[in-house]
ROGUMI-901543 format. One record per residue (C-alpha): x, y, z. Coordinates in steps of 0.001 Angstrom, whole numbers, plus 524288, in hexadecimal, padded with zeros to 5 digits. Each point is the difference from the previous one (the first is absolute). Example, Ala and Ser with C-alpha at 12.3 -4.5 7.8 and 13.67 -1.06 7.14 Angstrom:
ROGUMI-901543
8300C7EE6C81E78/8055A80D707FD6C/
***
This chain:
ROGUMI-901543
78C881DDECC8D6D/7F0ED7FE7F80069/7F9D18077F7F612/7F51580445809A7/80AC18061E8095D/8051A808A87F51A/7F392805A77FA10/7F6308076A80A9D/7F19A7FB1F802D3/7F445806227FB7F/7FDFB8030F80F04/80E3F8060B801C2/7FF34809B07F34A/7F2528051A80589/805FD8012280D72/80BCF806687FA76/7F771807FF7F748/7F7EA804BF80AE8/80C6380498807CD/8060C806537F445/7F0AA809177FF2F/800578021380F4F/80EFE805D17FFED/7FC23806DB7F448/7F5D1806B780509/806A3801B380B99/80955806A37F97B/7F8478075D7F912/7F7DE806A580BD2/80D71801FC8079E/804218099D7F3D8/7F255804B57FE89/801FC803E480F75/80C9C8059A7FD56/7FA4F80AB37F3BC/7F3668022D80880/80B258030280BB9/8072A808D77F5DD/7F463804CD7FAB5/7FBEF805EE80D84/80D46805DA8038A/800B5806D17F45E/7F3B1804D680131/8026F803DD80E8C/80DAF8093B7FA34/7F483806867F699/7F9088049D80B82/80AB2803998073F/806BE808427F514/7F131804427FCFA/7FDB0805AA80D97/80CB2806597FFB7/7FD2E807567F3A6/7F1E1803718055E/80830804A080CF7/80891808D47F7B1/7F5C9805107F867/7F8408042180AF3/80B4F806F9806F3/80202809437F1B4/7F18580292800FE/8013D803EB80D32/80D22807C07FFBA/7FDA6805CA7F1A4/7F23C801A37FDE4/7FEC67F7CF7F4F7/7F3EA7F83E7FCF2/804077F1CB7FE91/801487FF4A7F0E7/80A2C80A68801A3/8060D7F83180A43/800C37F2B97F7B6/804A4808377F5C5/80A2C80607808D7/804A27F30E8037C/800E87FAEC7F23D/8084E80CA87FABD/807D57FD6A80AB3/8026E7F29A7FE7F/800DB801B77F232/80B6880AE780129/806C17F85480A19/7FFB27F33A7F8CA/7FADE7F9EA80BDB/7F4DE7F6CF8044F/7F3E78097280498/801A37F5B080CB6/80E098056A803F1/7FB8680E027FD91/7F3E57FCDE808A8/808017FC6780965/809F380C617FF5A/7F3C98092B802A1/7FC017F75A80A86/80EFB7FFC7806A2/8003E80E6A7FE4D/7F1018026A805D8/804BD7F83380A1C/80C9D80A548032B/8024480B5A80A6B/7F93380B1E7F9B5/80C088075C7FF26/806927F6747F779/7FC6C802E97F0EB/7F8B37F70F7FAA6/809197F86C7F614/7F6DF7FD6C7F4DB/7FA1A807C97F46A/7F3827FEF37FA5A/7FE518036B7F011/7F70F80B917FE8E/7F2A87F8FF7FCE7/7F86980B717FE61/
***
């Protein structure tokens, strides 16, 4: 065996070199896609769950007469006592605005007042 067969030229450690920084970098922007990608659904569910609270919050303004501090802190008791997400209760007085008028409502507020 040749000794210049077994050991690389300058030429073919540069080459190699400058493939190993190109998939590098390749790699890197592919998982710097796939963050910014997560980055932007989770921001999307935050908008979602935030317009759902703002939904709910108007409805207990508009069905209880309560300014919208007393509202947020409706929601919040409620949550709180129910030991569930302020999202899911959001949601509740938004299923039960959404009901035949004869049907009772299905969800309690905490006295905010």
């Amino acid at each position: 065996m040749n000794s210049q067969e077994s050991t690389p030229s300058t030429g073919q450690l540069v080459l190699a070199a400058e493939l190993s920084h190109r998939n590098a970098a390749h790699a890197a922007l592919k998982i710097e896609t796939a963050a910014d990608h997560e980055l932007g659904e989770h921001l999307q569910s935050a908008l979602r769950v935030n317009r759902r609270i703002g939904v709910a919050i108007g409805l207990v303004m508009a069905q209880l007469g309560f300014t919208d501090e007393e509202a947020i802190q409706a929601l919040r008791h409620s949550s709180m006592d129910a030991n569930r997400k302020l999202v899911d209760v959001a949601e509740d007085i938004i299923s039960a605005s959404q009901a035949p008028r004869n049907v009772s409502h299905g969800w309690r507020l905490s006295a905010a007042r």
